[in-house]
N, C-alpha and C positions, 0 to 999 in steps of 0.2 A: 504493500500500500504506500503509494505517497504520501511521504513526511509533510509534504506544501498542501497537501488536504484536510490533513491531521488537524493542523498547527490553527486555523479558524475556529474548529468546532472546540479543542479545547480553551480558547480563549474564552469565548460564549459562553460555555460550561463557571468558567471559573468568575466572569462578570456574572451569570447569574446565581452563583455562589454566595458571592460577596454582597447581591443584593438582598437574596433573603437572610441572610447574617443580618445588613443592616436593616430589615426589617423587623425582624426578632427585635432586637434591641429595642427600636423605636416601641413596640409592640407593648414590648414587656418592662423597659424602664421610662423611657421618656413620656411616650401615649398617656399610664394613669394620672403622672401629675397634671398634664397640660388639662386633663377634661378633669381633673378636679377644681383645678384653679378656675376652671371656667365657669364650674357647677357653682363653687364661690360666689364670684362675681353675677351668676344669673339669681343664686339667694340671698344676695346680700340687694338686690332692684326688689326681689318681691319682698323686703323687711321692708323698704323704704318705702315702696306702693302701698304695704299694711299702714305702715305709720305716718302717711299723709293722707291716708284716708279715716282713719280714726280721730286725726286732727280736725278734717272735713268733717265728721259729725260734733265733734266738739262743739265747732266755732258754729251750725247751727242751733245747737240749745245755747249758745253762749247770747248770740244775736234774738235768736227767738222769731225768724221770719222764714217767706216762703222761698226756697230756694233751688237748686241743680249743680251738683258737680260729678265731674268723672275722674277717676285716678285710672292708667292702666295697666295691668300686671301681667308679666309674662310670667305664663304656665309651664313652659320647657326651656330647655336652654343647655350648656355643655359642649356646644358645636365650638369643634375647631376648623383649620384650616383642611388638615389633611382626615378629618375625621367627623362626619358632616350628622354622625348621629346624635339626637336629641332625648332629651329626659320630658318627662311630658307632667302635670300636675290636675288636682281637681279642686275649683272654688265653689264652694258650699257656705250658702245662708241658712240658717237654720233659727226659726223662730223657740225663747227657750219655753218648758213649759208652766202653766200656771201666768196668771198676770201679775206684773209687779203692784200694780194700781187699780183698785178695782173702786166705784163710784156709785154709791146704791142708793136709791132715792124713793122714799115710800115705800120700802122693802122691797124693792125689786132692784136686781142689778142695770146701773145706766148705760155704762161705755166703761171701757178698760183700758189700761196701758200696759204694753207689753214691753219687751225688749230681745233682743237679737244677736247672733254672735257669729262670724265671721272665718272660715275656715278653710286654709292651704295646707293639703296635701298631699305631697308628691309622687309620681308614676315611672318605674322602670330607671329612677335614679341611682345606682349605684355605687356612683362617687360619693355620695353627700345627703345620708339618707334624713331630711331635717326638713319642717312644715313650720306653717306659724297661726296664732289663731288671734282672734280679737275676740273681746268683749268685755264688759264693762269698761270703758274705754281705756285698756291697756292691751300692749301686744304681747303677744307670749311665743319662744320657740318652742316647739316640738318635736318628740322624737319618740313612735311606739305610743305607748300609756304615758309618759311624761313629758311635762308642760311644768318651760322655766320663765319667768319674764325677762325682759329684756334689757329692764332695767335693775338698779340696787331695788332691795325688797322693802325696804324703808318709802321709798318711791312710789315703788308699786303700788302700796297699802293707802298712799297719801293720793295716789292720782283715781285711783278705787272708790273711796272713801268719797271726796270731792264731784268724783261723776255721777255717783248716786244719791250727794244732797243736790246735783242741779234737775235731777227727772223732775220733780216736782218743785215750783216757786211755793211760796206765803201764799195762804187764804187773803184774796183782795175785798175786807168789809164797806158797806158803803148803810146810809140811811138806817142807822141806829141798828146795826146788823140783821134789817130785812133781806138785805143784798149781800150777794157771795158772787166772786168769783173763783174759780177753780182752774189753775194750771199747771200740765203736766205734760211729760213726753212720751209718744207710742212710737218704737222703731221696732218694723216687721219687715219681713223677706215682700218681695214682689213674686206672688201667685204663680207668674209664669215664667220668670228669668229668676229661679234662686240659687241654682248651680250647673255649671260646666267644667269639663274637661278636654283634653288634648294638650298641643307641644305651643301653641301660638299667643300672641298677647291680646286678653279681652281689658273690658273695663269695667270694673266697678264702680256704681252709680247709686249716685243719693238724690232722691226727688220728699223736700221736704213744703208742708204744706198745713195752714194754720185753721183749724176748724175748730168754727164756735156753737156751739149746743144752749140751747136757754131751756129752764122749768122753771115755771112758774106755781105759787101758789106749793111751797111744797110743806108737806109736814114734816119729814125726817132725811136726815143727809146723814150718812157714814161714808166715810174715806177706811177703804180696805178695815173694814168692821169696825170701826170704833166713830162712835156716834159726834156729829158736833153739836159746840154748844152757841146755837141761834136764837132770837127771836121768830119764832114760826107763826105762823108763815113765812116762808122766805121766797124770794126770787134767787136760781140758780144759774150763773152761765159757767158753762163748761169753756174752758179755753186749752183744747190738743196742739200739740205741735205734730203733728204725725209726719214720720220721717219712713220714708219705703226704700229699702234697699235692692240694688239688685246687680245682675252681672249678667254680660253679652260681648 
């Protein structure tokens, strides 16, 4: 056999040697870090996305009007250059149960306030197996069964504490306590966008809006069971801020 026919095929041979060699490697040392770093940087957008939109409902009970914002958060992410596959996540509203606020008038129940909580997590991540949740307006990481917040727990307890005396304002009295008004906050999932999944970036959206309820003529008012103390008959206006969450 010709040495000058030889002398190609083993070169071939030996370049595609040396490429699976450097593929190996990339494979198995370089590849994990670069899609973890990635995965990083793709949880470390949806803490930020949690935590400007938990501010977004703040600064509506803060204000107290009707309002609309969107934050948007990407679901997947991990893509590198030479490695184009994605982690994928699922955003879930969930209304919690029981009302925080319940508003009963002549023994019968009025109107309610409820409250809502807010949940990332993640699909086919490997790198970086870590979700995050909202509710009572703080963020929390997750991981499995546990949930740490994000912040010192001193914090936590103080931003906790804080978002639960603003659900409800002061009883507003007027005319020798004939008049009452009543305000409080209802934040619930939207009916038909409460949760999605996949690898791409949706938005989470707040549609907040102020609804007023009158009775008149009433004889008994209890806020979540415990009776007040009026001159009855009384006129009642209900003032909701109902805040609807949702994602698309």
């Amino acid at each position: 056999m010709n040495d000058d026919a030889i002398a190609p095929v083993v070169a071939v041979m030996m370049i595609l040697v040396v490429v699976v060699t450097l593929l190996s490697i990339w494979n198995a040392i370089y590849l994990p870090g670069f899609k973890q770093q990635a995965e990083v940087e793709h949880l470390k957008d949806v803490e930020t996305g949690m935590v400007r939109f938990g501010a977004a409902i703040d600064n509506s009970i803060h204000f107290w009007r009707n309002g609309t914002m969107a934050e948007p958060i990407p679901l997947g992410g991990g893509d590198i250059l030479l490695n184009s596959l994605r982690s994928g996540g699922e955003l879930r509203i969930r209304q919690l149960p029981g009302a925080a606020i319940t508003i009963t008038i002549d023994g019968s129940p009025f109107t309610h306030g409820y409250l809502s909580n807010i949940t990332y997590t993640p699909v086919s991540n490997f790198w970086l197996d870590q979700g995050y949740s909202w509710q009572n307006g703080t963020v929390n990481v997750t991981k499995g069964h546990t949930s740490v917040p994000i912040t010192l727990l001193s914090k936590y307890e103080e931003t906790q504490a804080q978002y639960l005396n603003n659900l409800r304002k002061p009883p507003d009295y007027s005319n020798s306590n004939h008049n009452v008004t009543l305000s409080f906050v209802n934040i619930t999932p939207d009916g038909r966008f409460n949760t999605t999944s996949g690898n791409g970036i949706v938005q989470l959206k707040l549609n907040a809006t102020i609804v007023r309820l009158l009775k008149e003529d009433v004889l008994s008012l209890t806020v979540n069971g415990v009776e007040s103390e009026l001159n009855y008959p009384v006129n009642v206006t209900i003032e909701r801020l109902d805040i609807v969450l949702s994602v698309e």
